[in-house]
C-alpha positions in Angstrom: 0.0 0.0 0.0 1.5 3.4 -0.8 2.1 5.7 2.2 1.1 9.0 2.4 2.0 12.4 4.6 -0.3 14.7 6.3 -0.5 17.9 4.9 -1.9 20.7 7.0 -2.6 24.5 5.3 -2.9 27.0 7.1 -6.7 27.7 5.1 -7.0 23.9 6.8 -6.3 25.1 10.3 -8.9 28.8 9.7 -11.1 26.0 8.4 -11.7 23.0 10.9 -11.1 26.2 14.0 -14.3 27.4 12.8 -16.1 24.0 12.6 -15.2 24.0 16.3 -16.4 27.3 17.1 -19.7 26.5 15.0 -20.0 23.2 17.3 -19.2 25.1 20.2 -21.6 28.4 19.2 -24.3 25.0 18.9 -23.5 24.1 22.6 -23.9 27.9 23.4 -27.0 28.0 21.9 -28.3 24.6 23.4 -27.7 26.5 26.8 -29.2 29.7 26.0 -33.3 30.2 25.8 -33.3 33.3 24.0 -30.8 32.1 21.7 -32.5 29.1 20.9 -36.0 30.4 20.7 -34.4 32.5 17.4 -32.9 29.8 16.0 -36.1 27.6 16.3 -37.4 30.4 14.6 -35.2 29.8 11.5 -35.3 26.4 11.4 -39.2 26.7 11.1 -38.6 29.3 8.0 -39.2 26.5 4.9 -36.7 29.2 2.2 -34.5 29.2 5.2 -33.9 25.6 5.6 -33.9 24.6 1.6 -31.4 26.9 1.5 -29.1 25.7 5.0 -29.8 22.3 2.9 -27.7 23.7 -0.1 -25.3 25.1 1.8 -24.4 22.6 4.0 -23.7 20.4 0.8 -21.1 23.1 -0.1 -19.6 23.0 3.1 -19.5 19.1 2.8 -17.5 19.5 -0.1 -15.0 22.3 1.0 -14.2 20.1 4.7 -13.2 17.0 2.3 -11.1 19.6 0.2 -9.7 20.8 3.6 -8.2 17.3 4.6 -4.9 17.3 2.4 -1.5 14.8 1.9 1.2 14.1 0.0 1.3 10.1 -1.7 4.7 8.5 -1.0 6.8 7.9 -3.7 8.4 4.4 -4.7 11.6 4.5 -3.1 14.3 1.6 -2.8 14.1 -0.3 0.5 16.1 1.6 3.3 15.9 4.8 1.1 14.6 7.8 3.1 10.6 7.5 1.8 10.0 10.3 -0.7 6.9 12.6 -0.5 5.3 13.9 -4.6 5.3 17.6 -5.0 1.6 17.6 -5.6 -0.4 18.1 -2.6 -4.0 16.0 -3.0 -6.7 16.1 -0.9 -9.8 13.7 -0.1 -11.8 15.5 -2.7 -9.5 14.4 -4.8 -9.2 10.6 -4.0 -12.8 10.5 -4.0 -13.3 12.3 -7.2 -10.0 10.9 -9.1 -12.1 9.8 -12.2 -12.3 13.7 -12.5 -9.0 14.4 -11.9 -7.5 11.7 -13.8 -9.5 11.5 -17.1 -7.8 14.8 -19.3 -8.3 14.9 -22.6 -6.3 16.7 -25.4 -8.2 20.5 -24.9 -12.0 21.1 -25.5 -14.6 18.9 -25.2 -18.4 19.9 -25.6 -20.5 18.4 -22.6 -21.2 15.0 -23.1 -19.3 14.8 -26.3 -17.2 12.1 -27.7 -14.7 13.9 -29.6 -12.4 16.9 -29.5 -14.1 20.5 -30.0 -12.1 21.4 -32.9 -10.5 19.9 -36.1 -7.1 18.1 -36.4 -5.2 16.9 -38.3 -4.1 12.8 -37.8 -2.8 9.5 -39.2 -5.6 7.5 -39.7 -5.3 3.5 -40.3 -5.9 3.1 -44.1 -7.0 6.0 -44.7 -3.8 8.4 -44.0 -3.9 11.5 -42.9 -7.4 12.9 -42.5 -8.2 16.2 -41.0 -11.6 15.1 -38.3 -12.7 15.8 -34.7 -10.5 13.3 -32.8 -11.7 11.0 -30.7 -11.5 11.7 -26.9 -9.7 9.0 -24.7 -12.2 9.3 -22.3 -15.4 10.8 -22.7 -18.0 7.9 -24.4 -15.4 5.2 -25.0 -17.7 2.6 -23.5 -19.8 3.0 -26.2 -17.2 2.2 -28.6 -18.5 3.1 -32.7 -22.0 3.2 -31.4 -21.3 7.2 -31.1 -24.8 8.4 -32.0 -26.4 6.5 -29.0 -25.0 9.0 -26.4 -28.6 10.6 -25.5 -30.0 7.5 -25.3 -27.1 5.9 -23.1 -27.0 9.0 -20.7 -30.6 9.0 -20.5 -30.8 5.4 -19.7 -27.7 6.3 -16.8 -29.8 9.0 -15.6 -32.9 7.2 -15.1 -31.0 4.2 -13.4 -29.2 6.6 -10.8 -32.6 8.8 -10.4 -34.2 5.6 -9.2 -31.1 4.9 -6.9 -31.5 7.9 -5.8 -35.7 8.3 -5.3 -35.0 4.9 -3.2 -32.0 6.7 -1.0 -34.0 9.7 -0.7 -37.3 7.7 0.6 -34.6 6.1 3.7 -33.7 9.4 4.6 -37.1 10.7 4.7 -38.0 7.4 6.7 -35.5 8.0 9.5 -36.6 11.6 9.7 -40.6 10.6 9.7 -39.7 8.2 12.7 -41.4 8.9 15.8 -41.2 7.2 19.1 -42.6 3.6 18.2 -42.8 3.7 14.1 -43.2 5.6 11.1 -47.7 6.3 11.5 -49.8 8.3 8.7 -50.4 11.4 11.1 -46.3 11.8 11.6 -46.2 12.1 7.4 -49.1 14.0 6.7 -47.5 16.9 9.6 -44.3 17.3 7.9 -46.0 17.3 4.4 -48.5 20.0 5.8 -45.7 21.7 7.7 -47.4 21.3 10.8 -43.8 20.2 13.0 -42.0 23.1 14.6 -39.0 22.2 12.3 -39.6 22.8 8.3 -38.7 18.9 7.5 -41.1 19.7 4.4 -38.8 22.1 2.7 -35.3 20.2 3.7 -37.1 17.1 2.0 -38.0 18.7 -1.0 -34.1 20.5 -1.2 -32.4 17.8 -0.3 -34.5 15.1 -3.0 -34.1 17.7 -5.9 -30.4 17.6 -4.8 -30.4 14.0 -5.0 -32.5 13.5 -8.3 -29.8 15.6 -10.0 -26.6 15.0 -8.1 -27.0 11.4 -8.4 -27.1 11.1 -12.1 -24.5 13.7 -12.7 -21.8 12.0 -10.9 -22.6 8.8 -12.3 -22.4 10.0 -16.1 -19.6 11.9 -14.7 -17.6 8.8 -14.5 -18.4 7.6 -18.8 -18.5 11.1 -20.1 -17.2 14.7 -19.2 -20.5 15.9 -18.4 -20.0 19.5 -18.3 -17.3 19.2 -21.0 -13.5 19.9 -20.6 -11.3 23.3 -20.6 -8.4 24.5 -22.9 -5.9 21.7 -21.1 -8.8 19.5 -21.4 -9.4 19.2 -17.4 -12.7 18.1 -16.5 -14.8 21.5 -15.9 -16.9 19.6 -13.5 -13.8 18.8 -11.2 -12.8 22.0 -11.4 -16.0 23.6 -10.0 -15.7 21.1 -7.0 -12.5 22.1 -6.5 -13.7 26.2 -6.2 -16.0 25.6 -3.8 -13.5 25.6 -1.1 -11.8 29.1 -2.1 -15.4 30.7 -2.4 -16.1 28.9 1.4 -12.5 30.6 2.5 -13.1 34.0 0.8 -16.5 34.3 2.5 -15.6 33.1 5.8 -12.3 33.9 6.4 -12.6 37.5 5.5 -15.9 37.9 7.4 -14.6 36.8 10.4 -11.7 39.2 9.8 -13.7 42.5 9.4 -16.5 41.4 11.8 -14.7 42.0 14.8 -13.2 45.3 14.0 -16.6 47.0 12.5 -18.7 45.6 15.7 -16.4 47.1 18.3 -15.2 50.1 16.6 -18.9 51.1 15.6 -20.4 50.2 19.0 -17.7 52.6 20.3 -18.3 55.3 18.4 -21.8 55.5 18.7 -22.0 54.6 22.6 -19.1 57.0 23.5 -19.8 60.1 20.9 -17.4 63.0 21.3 -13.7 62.4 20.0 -13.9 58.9 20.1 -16.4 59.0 17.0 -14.7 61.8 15.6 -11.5 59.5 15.7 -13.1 56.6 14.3 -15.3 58.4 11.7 -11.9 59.8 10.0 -10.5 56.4 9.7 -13.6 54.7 8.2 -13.9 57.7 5.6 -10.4 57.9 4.8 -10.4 54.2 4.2 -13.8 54.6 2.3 -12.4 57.7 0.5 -9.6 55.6 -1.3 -10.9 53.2 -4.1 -11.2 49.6 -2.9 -9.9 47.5 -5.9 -7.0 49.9 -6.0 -6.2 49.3 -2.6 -6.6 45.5 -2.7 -4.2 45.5 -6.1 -1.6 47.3 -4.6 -1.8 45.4 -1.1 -2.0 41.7 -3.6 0.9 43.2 -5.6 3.3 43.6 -2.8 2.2 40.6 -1.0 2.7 38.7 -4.2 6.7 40.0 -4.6 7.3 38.8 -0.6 6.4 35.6 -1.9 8.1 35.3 -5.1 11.5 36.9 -3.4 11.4 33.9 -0.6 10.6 30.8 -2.3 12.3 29.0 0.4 9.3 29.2 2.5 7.2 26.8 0.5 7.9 23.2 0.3 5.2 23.5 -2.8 2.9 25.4 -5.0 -0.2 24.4 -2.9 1.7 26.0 0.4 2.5 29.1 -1.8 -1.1 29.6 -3.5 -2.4 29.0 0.0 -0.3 32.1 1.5 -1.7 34.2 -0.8 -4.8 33.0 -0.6 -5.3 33.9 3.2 -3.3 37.7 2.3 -6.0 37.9 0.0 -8.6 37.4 3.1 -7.3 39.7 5.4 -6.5 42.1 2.9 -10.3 42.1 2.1 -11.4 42.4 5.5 -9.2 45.0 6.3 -10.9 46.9 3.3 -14.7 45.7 4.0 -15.3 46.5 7.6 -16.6 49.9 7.5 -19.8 49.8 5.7 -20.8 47.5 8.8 -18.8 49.8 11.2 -21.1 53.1 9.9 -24.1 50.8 10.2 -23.8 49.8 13.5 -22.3 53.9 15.1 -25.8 54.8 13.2 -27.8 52.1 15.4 -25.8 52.1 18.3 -26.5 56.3 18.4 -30.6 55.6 18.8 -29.8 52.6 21.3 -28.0 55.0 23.5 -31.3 57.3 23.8 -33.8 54.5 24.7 -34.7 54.6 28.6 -33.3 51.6 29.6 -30.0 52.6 28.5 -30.3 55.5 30.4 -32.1 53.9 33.5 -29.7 51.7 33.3 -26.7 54.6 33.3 -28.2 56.3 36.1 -28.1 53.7 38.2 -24.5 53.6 37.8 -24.0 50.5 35.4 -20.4 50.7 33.5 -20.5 51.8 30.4 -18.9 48.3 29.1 -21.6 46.4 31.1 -24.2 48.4 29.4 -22.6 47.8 26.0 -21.9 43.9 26.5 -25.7 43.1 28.1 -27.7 45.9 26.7 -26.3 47.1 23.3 -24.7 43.9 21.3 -27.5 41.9 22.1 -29.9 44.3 20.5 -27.5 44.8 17.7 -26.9 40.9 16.6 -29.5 40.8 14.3 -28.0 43.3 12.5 -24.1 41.7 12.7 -25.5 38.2 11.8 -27.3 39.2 8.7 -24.2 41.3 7.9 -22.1 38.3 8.3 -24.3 36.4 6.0 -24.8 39.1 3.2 -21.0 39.3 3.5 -20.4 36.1 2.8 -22.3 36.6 -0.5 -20.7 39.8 -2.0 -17.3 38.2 -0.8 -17.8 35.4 -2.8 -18.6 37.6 -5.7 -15.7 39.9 -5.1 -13.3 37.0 -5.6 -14.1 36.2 -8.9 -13.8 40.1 -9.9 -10.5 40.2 -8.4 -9.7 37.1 -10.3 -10.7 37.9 -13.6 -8.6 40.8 -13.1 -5.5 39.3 -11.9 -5.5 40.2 -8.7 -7.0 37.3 -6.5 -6.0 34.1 -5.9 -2.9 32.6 -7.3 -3.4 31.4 -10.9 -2.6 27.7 -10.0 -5.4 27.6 -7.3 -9.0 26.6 -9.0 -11.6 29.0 -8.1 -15.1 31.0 -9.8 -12.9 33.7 -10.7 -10.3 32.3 -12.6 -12.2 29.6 -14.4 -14.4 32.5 -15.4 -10.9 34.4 -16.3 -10.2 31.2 -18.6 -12.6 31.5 -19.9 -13.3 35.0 -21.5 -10.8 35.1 -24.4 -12.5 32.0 -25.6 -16.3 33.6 -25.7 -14.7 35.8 -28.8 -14.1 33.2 -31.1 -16.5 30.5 -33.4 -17.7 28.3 -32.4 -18.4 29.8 -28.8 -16.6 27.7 -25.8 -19.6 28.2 -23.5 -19.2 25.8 -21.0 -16.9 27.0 -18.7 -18.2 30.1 -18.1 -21.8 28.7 -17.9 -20.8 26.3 -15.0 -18.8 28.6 -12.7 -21.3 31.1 -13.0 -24.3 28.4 -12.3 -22.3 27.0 -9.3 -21.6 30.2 -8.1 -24.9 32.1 -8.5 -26.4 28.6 -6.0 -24.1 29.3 -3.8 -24.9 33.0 -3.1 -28.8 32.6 -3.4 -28.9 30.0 -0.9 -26.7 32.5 1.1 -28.7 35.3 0.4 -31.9 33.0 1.5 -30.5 31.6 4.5 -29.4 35.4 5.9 -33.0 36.7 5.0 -34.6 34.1 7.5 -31.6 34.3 10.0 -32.9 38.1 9.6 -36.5 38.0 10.4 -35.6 35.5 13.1 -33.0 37.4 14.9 -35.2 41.1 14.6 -36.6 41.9 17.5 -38.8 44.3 15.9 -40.0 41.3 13.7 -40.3 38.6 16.8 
């Protein structure tokens, strides 16, 4: 059996640090009434939970692109064992057919042969100028190239079945009650009658299955959303940008979040020249255009790495560096539209008569702040965090597509949609690219977008 080496990022460390704070923030919650009356009050929302469906199945796949190693190489015996340059992950074991499977350049989704003519050496007839043949995509089907619809539908309908049988366990085990599965206990999550919306996370998560079942099993006979200009699957790739959208959004959040909370809280609580102070840095910062800023900030990062390549025993340790500069260089940039927001709030908070009940009695001005005003503010900072998330995401693939996001070996939206612009311009069009990262990416932020408006209306307390 080959041997392998642990590799650990430091995107892998930001990463499983905040599935422990989310598991913790759970037990938190568990403890807390108010806290868990609001969150009861999201799980009941039915867009809500379809869309915490979809996202958790994008988190699924970024935490299995956050486990990574290095496979040993063959070695003579009492050699020191030797470790491959290329740093894999357990996305990538599981999805090797994907990653494995390159053909020549362009492929048209679901195609059998190469997306432009060639010229080759043809047994007995010599050289003919054709569409090759892909080594992959369709070869099962041998000359029988003209059955492909009718060999993918047949697939499909095969795994749809699979799946409509998975799909009916799940929904068994959920439908369970104490005793056994009864009529009533299906006809009140149908009706939505349970406190939890088990309706709408059935519904997401069976659509999910009807169509992600089928695609990864034609995945495996034919390059179901076609193949790039190196002629990588497109399909891999957008699996493989799922975890730097999940970074970008989180990582950067969790940067700004806790400078635009406390600094706006400050300056609206204290006033005086404490707002004045932080008013000139949010508008100085606000005052100076944002993609310039991050450009220059990526540019200079970019020559500390390239001037100590010593640092990185390989490419995936170097794209990872700038990944997370990237992050923080966002967040740095993105705090202060949350910042003004909450001085704004935080100023009419300060005038309500419990605050000030609360001052004359002689209450510290922190205590006020930590028991009186952040509560009332959360709503506000959670569905920031959310929204965030979204235009973060989004922001990426601009910086991208200009050259100035992630590192150009690291697979994310941007860059495949950076691929694949110059090739939009010529005929025939090379659509599928493009198509793909923007469909994966526009799931991703409506579901994020979904889930923050019901985390909103639960969290308001002018809503509740």
């Amino acid at each position: 059996m080959t041997g392998f080496q642990v590799v650990i990022l430091w995107s892998d460390v930001l990463i499983w640090l905040l599935v422990a704070a989310g598991i913790g923030l759970g037990v938190l919650i568990a403890r807390s009434p108010p806290l868990l009356l609001a969150w009861r009050r999201v799980g009941a929302n039915r867009a809500g939970m379809a869309a915490a469906t979809v996202l958790l199945a994008f988190v699924a796949i970024g935490l299995l692109d956050s486990l990574h190693y290095r496979l040993q190489l063959e070695s003579k015996p009492g050699q020191k064992a030797q470790y491959a340059i290329e740093v894999l992950s357990l996305l990538d074991l599981v999805a090797a057919p994907l990653r494995t499977r390159n053909e020549k350049t362009y492929s048209e989704p679901f195609a059998t042969r190469l997306y432009a003519k060639e010229s080759y050496d043809l047994a007995g007839q010599g050289t003919v100028r054709d569409y090759p043949r892909l080594k992959h995509g369709g070869q099962h089907l041998g000359e029988r190239e003209d059955k492909v619809a009718a060999d993918a539908g047949f697939t499909a309908l095969r795994a749809g079945l699979l799946a409509i049988l998975g799909w009916l366990a799940v929904a068994g085990v959920i439908a369970r009650r104490p005793g056994a599965i009864d009529a009533p206990g299906w006809r009140k999550i149908w009706r939505g009658e349970t406190s939890f919306a088990w309706n709408a996370v059935l519904i997401t998560l069976g659509l999910m299955m009807l169509v992600g079942a089928p695609l990864f099993w034609l995945a495996g006979q034919y390059h179901v959303f076609g193949t790039d200009k190196v002629g990588q699957d497109v399909l891999y790739q957008v699996l493989k940008s799922v975890r730097t959208g999940l970074i970008i959004g989180l990582v950067t959040t969790l940067v700004m979040l806790p400078v635009a909370v406390l600094l706006g809280i400050i300056a609206g609580y204290f006033r005086g020249w404490v707002d004045d102070v932080i008013q000139y840095i949010y508008t100085v910062l606000s005052s100076i255009p944002g993609v310039l800023l991050i450009a220059a900030a990526v540019l200079m990062m970019q020559v500390v790495i390239d001037t100590h390549p010593q640092w990185f025993a390989t490419a995936a340790e170097r794209a990872d560096l700038r990944l997370l500069a990237l992050c923080f260089i966002l967040g740095i940039t993105s705090w202060t539209g949350l910042c003004r927001l909450l001085r704004g709030e935080t100023l009419k908070l300060r005038e309500l008569e419990y605050i000030q009940a609360a001052q004359s009695f002689g209450v510290s001005s922190w205590r006020i702040v930590v028991r009186h005003i952040l509560p009332n503010l959360m709503h506000i900072v959670i569905i920031a965090l959310v929204m965030d998330f979204s235009g973060l995401v989004l922001a990426e693939a601009v910086l991208s597509y200009v050259g100035i996001g992630v590192d150009p070996t690291m697979t994310s939206f941007g860059t495949m949609i950076n691929s694949a612009r110059m090739e939009l311009g010529r005929e025939p069009v090379v659509w599928w690219s493009l198509a793909a990262a923007f469909t994966a990416m526009f799931i991703l932020v409506l579901a994020a977008n979904l889930f923050a408006d019901a985390v909103r209306d639960a969290f308001d307390p002018r809503a509740a």
